[in-house]
C-alpha positions in Angstrom: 33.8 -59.2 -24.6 31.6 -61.8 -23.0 28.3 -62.4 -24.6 25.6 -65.1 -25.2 23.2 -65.0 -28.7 19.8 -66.8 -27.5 17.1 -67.4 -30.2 14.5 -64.6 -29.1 10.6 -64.9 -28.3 7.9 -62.9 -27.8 9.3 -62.2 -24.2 12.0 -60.5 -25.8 9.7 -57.9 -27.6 10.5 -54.8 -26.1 14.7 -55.2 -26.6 14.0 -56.3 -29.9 11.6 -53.7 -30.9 14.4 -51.3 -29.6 16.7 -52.3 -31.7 14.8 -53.0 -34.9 13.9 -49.3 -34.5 17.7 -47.7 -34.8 17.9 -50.4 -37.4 15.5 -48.6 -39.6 16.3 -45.1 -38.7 20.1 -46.5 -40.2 18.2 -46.8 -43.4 16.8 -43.5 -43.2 13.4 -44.7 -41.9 11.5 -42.3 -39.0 11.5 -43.5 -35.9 8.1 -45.6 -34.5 9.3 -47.8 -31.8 5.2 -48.8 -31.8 4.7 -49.6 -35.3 8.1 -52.2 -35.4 6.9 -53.2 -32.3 3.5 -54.2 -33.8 5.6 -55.2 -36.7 7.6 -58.3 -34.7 5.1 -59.4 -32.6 3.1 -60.3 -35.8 6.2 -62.3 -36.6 6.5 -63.9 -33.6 3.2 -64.4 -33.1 2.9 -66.5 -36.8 6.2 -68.0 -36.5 7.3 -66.4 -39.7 10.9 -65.3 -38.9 13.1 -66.2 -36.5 15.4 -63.9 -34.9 18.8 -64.2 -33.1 19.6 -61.8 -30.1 23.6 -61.0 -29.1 23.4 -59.9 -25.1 26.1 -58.0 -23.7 26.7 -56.2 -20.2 23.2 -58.0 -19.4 21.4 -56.2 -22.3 20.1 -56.4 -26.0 22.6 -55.3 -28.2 22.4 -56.3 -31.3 20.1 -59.3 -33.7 19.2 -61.1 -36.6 16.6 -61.5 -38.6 16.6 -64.6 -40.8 13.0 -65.5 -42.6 12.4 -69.0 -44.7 13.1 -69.1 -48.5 13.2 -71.9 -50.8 15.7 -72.3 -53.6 14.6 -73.4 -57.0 17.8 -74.9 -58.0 19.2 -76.8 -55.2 15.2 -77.9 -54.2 15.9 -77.1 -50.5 14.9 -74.8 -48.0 17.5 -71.5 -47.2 17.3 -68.5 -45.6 17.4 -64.7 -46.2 19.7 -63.0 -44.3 16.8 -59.6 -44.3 18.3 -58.0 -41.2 22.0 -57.4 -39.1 22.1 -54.7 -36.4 24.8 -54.0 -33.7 24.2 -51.0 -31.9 26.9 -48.6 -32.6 28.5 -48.5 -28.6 29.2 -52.3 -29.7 30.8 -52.4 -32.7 33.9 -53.7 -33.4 33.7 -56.3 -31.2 32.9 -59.3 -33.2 29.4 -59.4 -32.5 28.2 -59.1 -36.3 30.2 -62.1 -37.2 29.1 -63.9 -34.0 25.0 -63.3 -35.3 26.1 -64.7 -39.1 27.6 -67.6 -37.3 24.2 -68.5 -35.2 22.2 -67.7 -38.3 24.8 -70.2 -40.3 24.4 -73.2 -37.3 20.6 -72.2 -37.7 20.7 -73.3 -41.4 23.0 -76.7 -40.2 19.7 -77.0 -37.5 17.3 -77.2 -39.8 18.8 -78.6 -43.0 18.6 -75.2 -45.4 20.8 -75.3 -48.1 22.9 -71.7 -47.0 22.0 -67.7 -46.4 21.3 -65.2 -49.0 21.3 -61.7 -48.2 20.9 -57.9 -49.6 22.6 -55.1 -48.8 22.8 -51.2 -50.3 25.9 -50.5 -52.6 26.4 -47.8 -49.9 26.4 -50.0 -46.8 30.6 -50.0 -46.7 30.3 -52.0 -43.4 28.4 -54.5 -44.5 29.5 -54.8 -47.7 32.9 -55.6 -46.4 31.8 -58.0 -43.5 30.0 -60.5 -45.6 32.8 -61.7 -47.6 34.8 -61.5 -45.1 32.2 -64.3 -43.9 32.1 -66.3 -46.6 29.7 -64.7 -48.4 30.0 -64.7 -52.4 28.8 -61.6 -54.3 26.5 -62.5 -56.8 26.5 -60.3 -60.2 25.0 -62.4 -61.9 20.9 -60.9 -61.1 19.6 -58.3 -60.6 17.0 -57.5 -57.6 13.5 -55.9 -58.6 11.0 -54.3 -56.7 7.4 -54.0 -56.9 5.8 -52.0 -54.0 1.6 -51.2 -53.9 
């Protein structure tokens, strides 16, 4: 399959937003195309994630979602991984691995230490894909949340 992965801008909003929305309705989230759109173009807009298109048959089909980190122990800057989506019609293709790639040249770009990333326990996909990438499986911590 032939396809290019450009770094995406504000230009890019309504393909994005597209696909950020089936990505949360894959994690069980209602649908509000207008609410993730508001959502990215706040990030965009404050340059406080960067994001990683895959095009394909001249559309949107899939992106990343990396935002900056810093990691206490090796006193550099990394990434988090926070969010993967290929639309299911493309799937199978090589496309997920293709977006891990740009987001691991990305770290190489601007001298981050690696990628860390979360996924659920349930997220079979996924949860096969990133060590197939490279990615070690740390059970070492465990992940808290605090939510307001």
């Amino acid at each position: 399959m032939n396809y290019i992965i450009k770094k995406a801008s504000l230009e890019d909003l309504d393909e994005t937003a597209e696909l950020f929305n089936l990505y949360r309705v894959f994690y069980r989230q209602e649908s509000d195309i207008e609410k993730g759109k508001a959502f990215l173009r706040e990030r965009f807009l404050n340059s406080e994630s960067e994001i990683f298109l895959v095009i394909a048959e001249g559309r949107a089909v899939g992106f990343v979602q990396l935002y900056k980190l810093f990691h206490y122990t090796k006193l550099q800057k990394q990434w988090l991984l926070s969010d993967l989506f290929v639309h299911p019609d493309y799937r199978g293709k090589g496309l997920s691995v293709a977006l891990i790639d740009r987001s691991k040249q990305w770290c190489e770009e601007t001298g981050a230490c690696g990628l860390m990333l979360e996924t659920e326990k349930t997220n079979d996909i996924g949860n096969t894909l990133y060590p197939r990438c490279g990615f070690e499986y740390d059970g070492q911590h465990n992940y808290y949340y605090w939510w307001k």
